[in-house]
N, C-alpha and C positions, 0 to 999 in steps of 0.2 A: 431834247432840244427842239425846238420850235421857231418855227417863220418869223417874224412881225407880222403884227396885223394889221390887214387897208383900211383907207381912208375912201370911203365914198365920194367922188365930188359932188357939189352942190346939197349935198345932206349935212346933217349934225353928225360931226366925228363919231365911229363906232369905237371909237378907243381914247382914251387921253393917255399923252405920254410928255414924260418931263424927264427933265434931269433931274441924279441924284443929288445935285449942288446946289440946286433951284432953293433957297430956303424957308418957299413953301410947301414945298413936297408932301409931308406927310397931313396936312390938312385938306392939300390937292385931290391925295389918293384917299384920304378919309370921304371927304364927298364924295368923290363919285361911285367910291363901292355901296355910300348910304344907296345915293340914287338907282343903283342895280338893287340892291337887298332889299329895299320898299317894294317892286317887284317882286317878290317869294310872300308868300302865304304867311298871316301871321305865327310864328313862333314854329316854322318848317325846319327841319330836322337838316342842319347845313352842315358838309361833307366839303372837307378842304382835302385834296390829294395834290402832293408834292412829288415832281415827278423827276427822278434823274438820279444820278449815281454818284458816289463819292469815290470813283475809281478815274475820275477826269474831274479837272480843277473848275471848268468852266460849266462843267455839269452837274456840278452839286450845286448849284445855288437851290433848286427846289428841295434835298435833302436837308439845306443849314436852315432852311425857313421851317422847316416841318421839327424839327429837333428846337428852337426856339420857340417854336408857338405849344410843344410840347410841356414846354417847362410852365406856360400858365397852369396847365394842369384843371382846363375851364371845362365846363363843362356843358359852352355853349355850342360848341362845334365836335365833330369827330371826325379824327383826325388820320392819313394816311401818306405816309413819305415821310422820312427821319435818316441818318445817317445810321441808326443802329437797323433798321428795316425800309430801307429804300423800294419807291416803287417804278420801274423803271422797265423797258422792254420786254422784257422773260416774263413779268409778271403784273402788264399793266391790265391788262385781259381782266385775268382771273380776278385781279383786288377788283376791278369794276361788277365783274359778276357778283360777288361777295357785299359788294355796296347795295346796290340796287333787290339782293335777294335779305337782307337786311334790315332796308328803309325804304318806307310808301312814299316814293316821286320826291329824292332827296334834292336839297338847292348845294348844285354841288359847283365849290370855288377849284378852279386848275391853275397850278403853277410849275412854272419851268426856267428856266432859263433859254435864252436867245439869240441869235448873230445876228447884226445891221450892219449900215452903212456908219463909216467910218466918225458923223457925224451924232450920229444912234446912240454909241455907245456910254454906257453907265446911264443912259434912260431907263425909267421904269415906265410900263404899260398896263392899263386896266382897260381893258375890254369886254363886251357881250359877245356870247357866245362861246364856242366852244375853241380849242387852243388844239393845236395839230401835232401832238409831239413825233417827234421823231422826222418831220419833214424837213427838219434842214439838213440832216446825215441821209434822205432816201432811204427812208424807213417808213415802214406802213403800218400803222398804229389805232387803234382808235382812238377819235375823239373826245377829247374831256372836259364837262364844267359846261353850265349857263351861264357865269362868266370868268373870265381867268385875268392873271398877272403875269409878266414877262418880267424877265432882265434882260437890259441887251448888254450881254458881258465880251462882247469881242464884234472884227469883222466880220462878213458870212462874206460867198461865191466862190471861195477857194480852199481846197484843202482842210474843210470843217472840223476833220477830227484831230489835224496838228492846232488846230487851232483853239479847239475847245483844250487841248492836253496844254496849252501853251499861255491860260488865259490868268490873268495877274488873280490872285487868293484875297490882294487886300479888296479889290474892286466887288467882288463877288460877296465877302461877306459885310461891306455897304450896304450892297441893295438886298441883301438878306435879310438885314437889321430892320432898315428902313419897313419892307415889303412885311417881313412880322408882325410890327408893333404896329403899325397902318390897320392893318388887320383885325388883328385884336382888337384896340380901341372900335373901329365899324363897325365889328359885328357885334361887341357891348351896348352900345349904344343903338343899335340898330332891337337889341332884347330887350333894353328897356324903354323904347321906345315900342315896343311891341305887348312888352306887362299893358303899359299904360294904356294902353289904347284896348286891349281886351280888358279892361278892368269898368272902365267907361261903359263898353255895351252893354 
C-alpha cells in the first residue's frame, strides 16, 4: 500500500489522476501510459509487478490486476503479482533481485493500491517514477517501477490497517478492471507501435 503521489506546483502534473466514473477513464489512462512507454527503448523488455496481498480487501487491488492481466496470456510483458503468487512485503526484495538479475535495464510498471483524502477515493493514478510501497502502514520497502499506477481505495491518516481490512471488494475490483485492460491495450499498442517504427529503420 502506497502514498499518493505530488503534484509539483507550477510544473506539469507528475501524475494524472481521475476518477473511476470519469467515462473517459480508460483512454485517459491509455494516453498517458503511451506518453511514459515512448520513453522506454524500442521493444524493452517491460516488467509489471503487482504488489500486495489477498489477505486484506483493500490490498489486493495489485494481486486482482496481476491475475487479470495474467489471463491475456501476452507475451508482451512479464509479469509479477497475482493472487495465486502475490508479491508483497516478505518477498518484494527478492522478486526485484530476480527481476533485475533476469533482464538488461527492464522498463518496469508498479502497482498497488492506495489511501487519500476523502475526496481521492476510487481515483486511479499514473505516474513517473517509482511508487513507495509500504509507506502508508510505515513500512520500509524498496522502491518500484519507472512508472506506476495507484488505486485510491479508501481514507489514509488513521488506523491504515482497519482500514485497508475494512475497504468495500466491489470498489477495488473497479479499478482492477479498469487499471488491467488500460494496460493492456498501452502496452499493445505502444508494441506495435514499436514493430513499426523498427521496421522503417
Amino acid at each position: 500500500m502506497t502514498h499518493p503521489s505530488d503534484f509539483i506546483p507550477g510544473q506539469e502534473p507528475l501524475s494524472l489522476k481521475i476518477s473511476h466514473t470519469d467515462p473517459g477513464i480508460q483512454s485517459a489512462i491509455i494516453h498517458r501510459l503511451l506518453f511514459h512507454l515512448h520513453q522506454a527503448r524500442s521493444l524493452q523488455n517491460i516488467v509489471i509487478i503487482c504488489i500486495g496481498t489477498d489477505r486484506s480487501t483493500g490490498d489486493c487491488l495489485g494481486p486482482l490486476v496481476g491475475t487479470q492481466l495474467s489471463r491475456y496470456k501476452s507475451p508482451l510483458f512479464n509479469l509479477y503479482g497475482t493472487l495465486d503468487e502475490p508479491v508483497h512485503a516478505m518477498n518484494l526484495q527478492t522478486t526485484l533481485n530476480g527481476i533485475y538479475d533476469r533482464y538488461e535495464q527492464p522498463y518496469i510498471i508498479g502497482i498497488d493500491a492506495c489511501l487519500g483524502q476523502t475526496s481521492s477515493v476510487g481515483c486511479i493514478q499514473v505516474a513517473e517514477g517509482p511508487l513507495k510501497p509500504g509507506a502508508g502502514v510505515n513500512k520500509e520497502l524498496p522502491p518500484v517501477g519507472d512508472i506506476h499506477l495507484t488505486g485510491i481505495v479508501n481514507v489514509g491518516g488513521f488506523m491504515e490497517y482497519f482500514v485497508l481490512q475494512n475497504t468495500r471488494l466491489n470498489l477495488v475490483m473497479k479499478l482492477s478492471d479498469i487499471i488491467a485492460s488500460s494496460l493492456y491495450s498501452a502496452i499493445r499498442e505502444w508494441h506495435y507501435r514499436s514493430v513499426l517504427l523498427a521496421a522503417q529503420e
